[in-house]
Every structure is written in C-alpha cells, then in structure tokens.
C-alpha positions as CSV (number, residue, x, y, z in Angstrom):
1,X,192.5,101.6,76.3
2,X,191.6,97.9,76.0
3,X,189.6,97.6,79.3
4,X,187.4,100.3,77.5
5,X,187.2,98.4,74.0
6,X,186.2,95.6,76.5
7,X,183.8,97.5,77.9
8,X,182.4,99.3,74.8
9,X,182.0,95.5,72.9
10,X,181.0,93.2,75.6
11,X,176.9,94.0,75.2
12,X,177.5,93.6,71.8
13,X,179.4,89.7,72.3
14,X,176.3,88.7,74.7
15,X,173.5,90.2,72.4
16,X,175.0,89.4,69.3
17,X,174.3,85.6,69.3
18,X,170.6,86.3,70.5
19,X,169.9,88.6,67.5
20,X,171.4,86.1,65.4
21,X,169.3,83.4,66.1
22,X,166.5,85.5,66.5
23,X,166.3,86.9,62.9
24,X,167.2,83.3,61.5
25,X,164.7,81.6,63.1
26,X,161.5,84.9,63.5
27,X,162.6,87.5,61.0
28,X,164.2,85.1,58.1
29,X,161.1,82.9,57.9
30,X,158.5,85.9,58.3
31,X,160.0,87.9,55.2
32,X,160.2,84.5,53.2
33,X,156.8,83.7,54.2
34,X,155.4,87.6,53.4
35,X,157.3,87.2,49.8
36,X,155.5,83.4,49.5
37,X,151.6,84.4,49.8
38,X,152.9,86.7,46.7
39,X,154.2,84.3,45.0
40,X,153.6,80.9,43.5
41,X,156.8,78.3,44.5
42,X,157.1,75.8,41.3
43,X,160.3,73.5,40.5
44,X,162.2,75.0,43.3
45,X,162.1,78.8,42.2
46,X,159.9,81.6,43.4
47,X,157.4,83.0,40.7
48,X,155.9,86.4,41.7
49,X,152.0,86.6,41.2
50,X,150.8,89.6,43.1
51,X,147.3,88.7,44.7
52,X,146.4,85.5,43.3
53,X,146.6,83.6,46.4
54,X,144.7,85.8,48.6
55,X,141.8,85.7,45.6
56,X,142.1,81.6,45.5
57,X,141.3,81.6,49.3
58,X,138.7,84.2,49.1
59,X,136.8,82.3,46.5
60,X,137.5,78.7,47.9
61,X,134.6,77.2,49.3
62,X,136.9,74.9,51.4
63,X,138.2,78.0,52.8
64,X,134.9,79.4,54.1
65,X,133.3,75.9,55.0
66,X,136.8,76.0,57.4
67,X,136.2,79.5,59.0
68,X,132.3,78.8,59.9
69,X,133.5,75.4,61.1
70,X,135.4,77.8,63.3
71,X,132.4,79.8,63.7
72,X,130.2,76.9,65.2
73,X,132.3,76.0,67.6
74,X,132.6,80.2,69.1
75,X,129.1,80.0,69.3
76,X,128.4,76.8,70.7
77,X,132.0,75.3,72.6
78,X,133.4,78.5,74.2
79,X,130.2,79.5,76.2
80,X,129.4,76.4,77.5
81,X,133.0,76.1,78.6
82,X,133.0,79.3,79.7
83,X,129.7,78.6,82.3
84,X,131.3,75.7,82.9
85,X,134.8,77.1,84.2
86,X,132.6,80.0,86.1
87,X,130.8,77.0,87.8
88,X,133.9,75.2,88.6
89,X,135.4,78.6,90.0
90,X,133.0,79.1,92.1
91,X,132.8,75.9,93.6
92,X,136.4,75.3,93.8
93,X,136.4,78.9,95.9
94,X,133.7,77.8,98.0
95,X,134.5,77.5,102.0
96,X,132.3,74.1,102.0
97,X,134.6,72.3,99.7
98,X,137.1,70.5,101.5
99,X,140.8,69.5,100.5
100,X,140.7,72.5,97.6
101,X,144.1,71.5,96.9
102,X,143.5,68.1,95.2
103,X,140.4,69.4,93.5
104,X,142.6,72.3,91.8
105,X,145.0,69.6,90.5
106,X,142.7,67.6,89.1
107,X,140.6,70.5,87.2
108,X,143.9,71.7,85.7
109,X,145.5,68.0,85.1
110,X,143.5,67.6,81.4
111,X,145.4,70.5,79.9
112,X,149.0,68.7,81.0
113,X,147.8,65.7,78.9
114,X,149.9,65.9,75.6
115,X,146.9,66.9,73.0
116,X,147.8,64.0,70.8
117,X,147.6,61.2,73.9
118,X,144.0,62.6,75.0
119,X,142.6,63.4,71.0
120,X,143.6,59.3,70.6
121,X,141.8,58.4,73.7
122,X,138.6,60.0,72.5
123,X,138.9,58.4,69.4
124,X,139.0,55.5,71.2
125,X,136.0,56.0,73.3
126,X,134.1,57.6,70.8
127,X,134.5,54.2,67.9
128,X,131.5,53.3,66.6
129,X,132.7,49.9,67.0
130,X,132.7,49.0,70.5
131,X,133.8,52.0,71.2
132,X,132.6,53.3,75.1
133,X,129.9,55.9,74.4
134,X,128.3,53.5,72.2
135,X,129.0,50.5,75.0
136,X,127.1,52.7,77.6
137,X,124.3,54.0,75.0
138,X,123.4,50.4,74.2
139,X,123.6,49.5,77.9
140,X,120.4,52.3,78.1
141,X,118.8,51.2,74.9
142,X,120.1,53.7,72.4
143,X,121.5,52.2,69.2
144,X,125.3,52.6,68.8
145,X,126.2,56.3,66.7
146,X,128.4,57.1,63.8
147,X,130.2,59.6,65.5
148,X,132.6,60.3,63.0
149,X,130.7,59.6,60.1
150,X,127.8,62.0,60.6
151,X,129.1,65.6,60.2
152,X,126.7,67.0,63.4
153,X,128.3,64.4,65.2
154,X,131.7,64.6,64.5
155,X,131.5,68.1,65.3
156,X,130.0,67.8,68.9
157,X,132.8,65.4,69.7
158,X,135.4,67.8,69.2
159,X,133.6,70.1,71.2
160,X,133.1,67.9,74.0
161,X,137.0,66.7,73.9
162,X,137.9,71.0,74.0
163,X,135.3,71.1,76.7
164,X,136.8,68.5,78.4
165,X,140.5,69.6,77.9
166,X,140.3,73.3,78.8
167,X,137.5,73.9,81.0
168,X,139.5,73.3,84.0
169,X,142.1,75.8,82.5
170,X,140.0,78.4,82.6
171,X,138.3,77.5,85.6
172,X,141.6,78.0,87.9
173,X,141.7,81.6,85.8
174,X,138.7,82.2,87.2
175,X,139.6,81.3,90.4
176,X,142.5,83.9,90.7
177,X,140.1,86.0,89.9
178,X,137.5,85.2,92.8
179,X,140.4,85.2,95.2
180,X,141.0,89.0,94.4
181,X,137.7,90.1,94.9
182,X,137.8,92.0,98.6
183,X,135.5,90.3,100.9
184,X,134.5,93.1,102.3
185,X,132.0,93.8,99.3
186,X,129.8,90.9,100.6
187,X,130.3,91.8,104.0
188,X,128.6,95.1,103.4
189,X,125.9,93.5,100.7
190,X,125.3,91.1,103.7
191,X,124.5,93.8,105.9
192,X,122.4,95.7,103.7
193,X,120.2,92.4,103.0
194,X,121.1,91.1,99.6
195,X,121.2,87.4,99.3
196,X,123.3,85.1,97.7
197,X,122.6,85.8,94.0
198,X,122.1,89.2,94.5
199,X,125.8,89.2,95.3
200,X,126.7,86.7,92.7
201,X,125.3,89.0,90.1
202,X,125.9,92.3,91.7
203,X,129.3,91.7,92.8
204,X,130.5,88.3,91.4
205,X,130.1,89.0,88.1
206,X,131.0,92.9,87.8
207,X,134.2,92.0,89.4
208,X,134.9,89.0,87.3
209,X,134.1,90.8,84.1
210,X,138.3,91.5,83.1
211,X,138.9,87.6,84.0
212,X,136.0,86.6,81.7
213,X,136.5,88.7,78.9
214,X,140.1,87.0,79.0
215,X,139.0,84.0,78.9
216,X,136.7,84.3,76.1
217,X,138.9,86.0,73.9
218,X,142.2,83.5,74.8
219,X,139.6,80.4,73.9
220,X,138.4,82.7,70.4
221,X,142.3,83.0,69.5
222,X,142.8,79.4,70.1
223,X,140.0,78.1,68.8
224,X,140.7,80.1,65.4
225,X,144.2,78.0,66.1
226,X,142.4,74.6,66.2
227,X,144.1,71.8,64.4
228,X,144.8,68.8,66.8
229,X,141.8,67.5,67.3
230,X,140.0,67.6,63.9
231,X,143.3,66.4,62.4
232,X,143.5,63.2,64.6
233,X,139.7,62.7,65.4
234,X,138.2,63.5,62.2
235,X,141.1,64.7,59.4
236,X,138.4,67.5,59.0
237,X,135.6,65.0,57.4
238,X,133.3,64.0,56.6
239,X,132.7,66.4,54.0
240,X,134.5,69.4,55.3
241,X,131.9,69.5,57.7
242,X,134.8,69.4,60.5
243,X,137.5,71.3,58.8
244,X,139.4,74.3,60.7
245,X,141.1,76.8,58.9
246,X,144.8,75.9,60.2
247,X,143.6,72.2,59.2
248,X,142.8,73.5,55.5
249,X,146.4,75.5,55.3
250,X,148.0,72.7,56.2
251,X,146.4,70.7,53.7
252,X,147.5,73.2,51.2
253,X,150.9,73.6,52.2
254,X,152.0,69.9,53.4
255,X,149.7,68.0,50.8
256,X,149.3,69.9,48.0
257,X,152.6,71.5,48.1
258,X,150.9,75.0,47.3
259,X,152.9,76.7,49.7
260,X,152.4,80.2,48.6
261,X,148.1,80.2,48.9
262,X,149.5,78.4,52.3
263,X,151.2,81.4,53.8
264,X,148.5,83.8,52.1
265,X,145.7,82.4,54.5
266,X,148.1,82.3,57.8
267,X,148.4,86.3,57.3
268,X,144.9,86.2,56.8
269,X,144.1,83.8,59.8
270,X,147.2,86.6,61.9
271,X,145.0,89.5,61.1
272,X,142.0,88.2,62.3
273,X,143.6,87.1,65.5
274,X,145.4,90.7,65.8
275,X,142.2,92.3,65.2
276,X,140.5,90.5,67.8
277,X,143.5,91.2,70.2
278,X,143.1,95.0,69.6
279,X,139.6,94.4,70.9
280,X,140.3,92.6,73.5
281,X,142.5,95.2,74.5
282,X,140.3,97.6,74.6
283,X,137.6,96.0,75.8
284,X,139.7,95.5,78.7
285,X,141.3,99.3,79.3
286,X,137.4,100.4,79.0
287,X,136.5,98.0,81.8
C-alpha cells in the first residue's frame, strides 16, 4: 500500500517545486502586472482606474516619437543588415574561401560581446572629442561631428553599432541555410546553361526565402525590444529623437515611478510583437 502512495505522489514531489517557482516568478508577476496597467499605484496601495493608462500612452507624443523611432530603424537598419548577412552567407559558404572555420568565429564573435562592453566602446569611438571617427574624418579633411548631439546622427550610430553587433548573427543563420540547399539544383541549372546569378536568384534566393523571413522578423521583434544601446549611447536624446519604446517605459516606470501607464504600454508593446509572430508564422507555413 505504501509503495503505491509512493508511486501515486512522486510526480507530484518532482513537479511540485517547478510549478511553484514557476507561478511565483511568470504567473504572480503577469497577473500583478495585468491588474497594474488598470490601475494607478500611489502611497503603496493599488487605485483602480479602468483605461486611463492605455489613453495616457495613446495620446503621449513621447510615446509615438518612441514607436517611429522604432519605425526608422525597420526601414533603414534591418535591410541593410539583412543584405549584409546574405552577403556574408554567401561568401562564408563559398568553396574559394579558405580556413571557413576562423571566418565563422569571427562573424559571430560581436554578438558574444556583453551589449553594455561594446555600446561603451562606440561611445568611445564615436566622442566628439577626440573620439576615433572624428580622429580619422579630420585625418581626410572632414570637420569633427556631433554625433550625439545631432538627432540624424545619433540615430545612424545606433544603427551602425546593431549593424555591427548582429549582422554576423544572422549571417551564420543564413549559412545553415545555404548548406541545406541540395547541390544538385545547380548541378542541373548548370547543365541547362544558367549562370551564376541566374542561380543566385532562381535557386538561391527561393530556397533561402524561410531563413530570411526568420531573420527579418527575429530582428523586427528585437528591434521593437531595443533598449541597450539608446540607453547607454544616447539616453534616447537629443530630443526624443532617439527614444525606443522599451526606453520610454522604462522611463515611466523607474523614473517617474508611474508604474501602472508602465505595464499598460509593455502589453501594448506584447501585442504588437504577438501579432507580428502570428504573421510570421504564417508567412512561413504558406512558404
């Protein structure tokens, strides 16, 4: 009779702790956050205000300078570093490049670097006083550049540190993906006469598509993410003009201790990034 109480309670002994730390540290804090974009937290106690939060954010100008802040960099970083990783694929894949091995590690070494080491080095590089892009500018007689007191500016070097960072990510992504492609396509498109970039956009890029639209959409749902960089680089100034949206809540929640309109615009930032999951999903069962 005991052996089978054993037997009937021992999943429940090696489960049990699991589910308990798993609803104190994901369920707990997503009900109390749920019940906070409600609410308005003053003096310690919880005061229940319905929407109020969600219609401060959508009527913040702050809020919406942070999401096409967001915006710019989807149309203008995640391409280029997208081309860029397709280039870097291809070349790394290549049977003329030698020693493939050392390239790989180098291409994927900038995304071990701990995001607040590298985001201190380009600060570094990029100080408008004596600062290295200004040391080599001057060197070609270009005047030294306010990078990060010009909004334009401050913007591009984010961009070019996120560049830098995960191109080689997604470049090795892309690489698995070239190595599954059978070589006996381009055998046959060899045979039948079709040059190189017939094949590269015949049968390159068809059978890449699935890798690609991964890419793209993992770099949309990190990008909408972003907080790193603008927070050490350029604390989302000058002007807003550098401002992400996760930058913004955490403003709101850490500095202006408004914790409720804090969590209201992380489930608005979560349905975005759900939404564009569901499409990526489908996207991807269509393909």
């Amino acid at each position: 009779m005991s052996h089978k109480l054993r037997n009937k309670w021992a999943p429940a002994i090696f489960i049990g702790p699991f589910l308990v730390v798993f609803f104190l540290f994901m369920v707990y804090p997503i009900i109390y956050s749920v019940i906070l974009s409600f609410s308005k937290y003053r003096a310690g106690k919880i005061i229940f205000n319905g929407f109020k939060n969600y219609r401060f954010l959508l009527s913040d100008p702050v809020f919406f300078q942070s999401l096409l802040n967001v915006l710019l960099i989807l149309v203008i970083q995640v391409p280029i570093m997208i081309i860029l990783s397709m280039i870097i694929g291809c070349l790394l894949n290549s049977a003329l490049i030698k020693g493939k091995g050392l390239f790989r590690m180098f291409t994927f070494m900038p995304v071990l670097i701990d995001a607040v080491s590298y985001s201190i080095i380009f600060s570094l590089f990029f100080n408008e006083r004596g600062g290295l892009v200004n040391n080599i500018l001057n060197l070609v007689g270009i005047s030294s550049q306010r990078w990060f007191s010009s909004g334009p500016l401050a913007m591009s070097v984010i961009m070019i540190a996120l560049t830098w960072r995960w191109t080689g990510y997604n470049s090795l992504i892309i690489l698995s993906g070239l190595q599954n492609i059978p070589g006996e396509l381009y055998e046959a498109a060899s045979i039948d006469g079709a040059g190189a970039f017939t094949k590269f956009t015949k049968i390159t890029i068809p059978q890449l598509k699935p890798v690609i639209i991964f890419s793209i959409f993992n770099s949309i749902n990190g990008t909408m993410q972003l907080f790193t960089e603008p927070q050490l680089l350029t604390q989302g100034g000058p002007s807003n003009s550098t401002m992400t949206v996760v930058l913004y809540l955490y403003n709101i929640g850490f500095k202006n201790f408004n914790f409720g309109v804090a969590s209201a615009g992380s489930y608005i930032i979560t349905i975005i990034v759900a939404i564009l999951t569901l499409i990526q999903f489908r996207v991807t069962r269509e393909d």
